[in-house]
C-alpha positions in Angstrom: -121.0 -31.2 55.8 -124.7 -32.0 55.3 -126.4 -31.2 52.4 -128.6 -28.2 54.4 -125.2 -26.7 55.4 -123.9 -26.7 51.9 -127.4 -24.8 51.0 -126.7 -22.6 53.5 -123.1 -21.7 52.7 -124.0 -21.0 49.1 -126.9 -19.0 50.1 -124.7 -17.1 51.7 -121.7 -16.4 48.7 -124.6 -15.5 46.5 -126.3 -12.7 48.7 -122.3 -11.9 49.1 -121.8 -11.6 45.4 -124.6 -9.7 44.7 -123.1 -6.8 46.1 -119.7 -6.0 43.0 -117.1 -3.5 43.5 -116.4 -0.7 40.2 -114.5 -3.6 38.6 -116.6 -6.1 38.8 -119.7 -4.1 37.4 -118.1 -2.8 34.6 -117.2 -5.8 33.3 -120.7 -7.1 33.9 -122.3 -3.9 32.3 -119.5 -3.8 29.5 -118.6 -0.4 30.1 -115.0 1.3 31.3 -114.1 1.5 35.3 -114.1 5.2 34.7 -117.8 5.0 33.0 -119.2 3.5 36.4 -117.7 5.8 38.3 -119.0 9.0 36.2 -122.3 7.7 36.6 -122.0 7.2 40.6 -121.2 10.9 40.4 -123.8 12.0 38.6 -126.0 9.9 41.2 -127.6 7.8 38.1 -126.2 4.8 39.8 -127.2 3.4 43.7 -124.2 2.0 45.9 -123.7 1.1 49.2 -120.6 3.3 50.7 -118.5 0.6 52.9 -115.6 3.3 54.2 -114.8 7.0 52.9 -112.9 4.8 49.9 -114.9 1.8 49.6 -117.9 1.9 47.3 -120.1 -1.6 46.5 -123.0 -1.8 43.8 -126.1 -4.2 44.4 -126.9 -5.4 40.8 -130.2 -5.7 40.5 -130.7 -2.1 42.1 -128.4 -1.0 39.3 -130.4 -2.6 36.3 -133.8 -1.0 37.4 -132.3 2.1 38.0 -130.2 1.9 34.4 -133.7 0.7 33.0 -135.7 4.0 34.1 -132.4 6.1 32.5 -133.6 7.8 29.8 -130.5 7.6 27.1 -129.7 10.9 26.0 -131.5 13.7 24.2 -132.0 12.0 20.8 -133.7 9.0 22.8 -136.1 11.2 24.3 -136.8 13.3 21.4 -137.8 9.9 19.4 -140.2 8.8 22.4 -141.6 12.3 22.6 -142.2 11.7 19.0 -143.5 8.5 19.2 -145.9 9.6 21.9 -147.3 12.5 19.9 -148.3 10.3 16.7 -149.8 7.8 19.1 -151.6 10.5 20.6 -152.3 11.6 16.8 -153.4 8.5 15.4 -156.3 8.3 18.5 -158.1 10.8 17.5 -162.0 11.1 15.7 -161.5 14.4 14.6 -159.9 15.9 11.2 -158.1 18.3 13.1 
């Protein structure tokens, strides 16, 4: 094989690898099968359905959605927060 087809062959694994099954992600995200599959339900993860059975999750899709996730209440309450002091500390007046 010439060098161009060996490019082209392992272009071609990694565009294949960048789509994981359940198993393959939670290891990657260090979370529990059952953890990536909760989130698929609650739609806070994308996929790709293959068959009525087979699901497949394109990494980077999943890491910018996972970024945008807010995590949990006391998260968002401490933003909130952090928000209002900002907002607080612009101000001219005394009030």
């Amino acid at each position: 094989m010439s060098s161009s087809e060996l490019k082209e062959l392992d272009a071609g694994q990694a565009s294949r690898e960048e789509f994981l099954t359940t198993r393959q992600l939670s290891a990657i995200l260090q979370v529990s099968e059952s953890t990536v599959r909760r989130l698929t339900r609650e739609g806070r993860l994308p996929f790709v359905r293959l068959t009525s059975r087979l699901i497949r999750y394109h990494l980077p899709a999943v890491r910018e959605a996972l970024e945008g996730t807010p995590r949990g209440p006391r998260r968002a309450r401490r933003n909130l927060e952090a928000l209002d002091q900002e907002q607080q500390q612009l101000r001219f007046d005394n009030s």
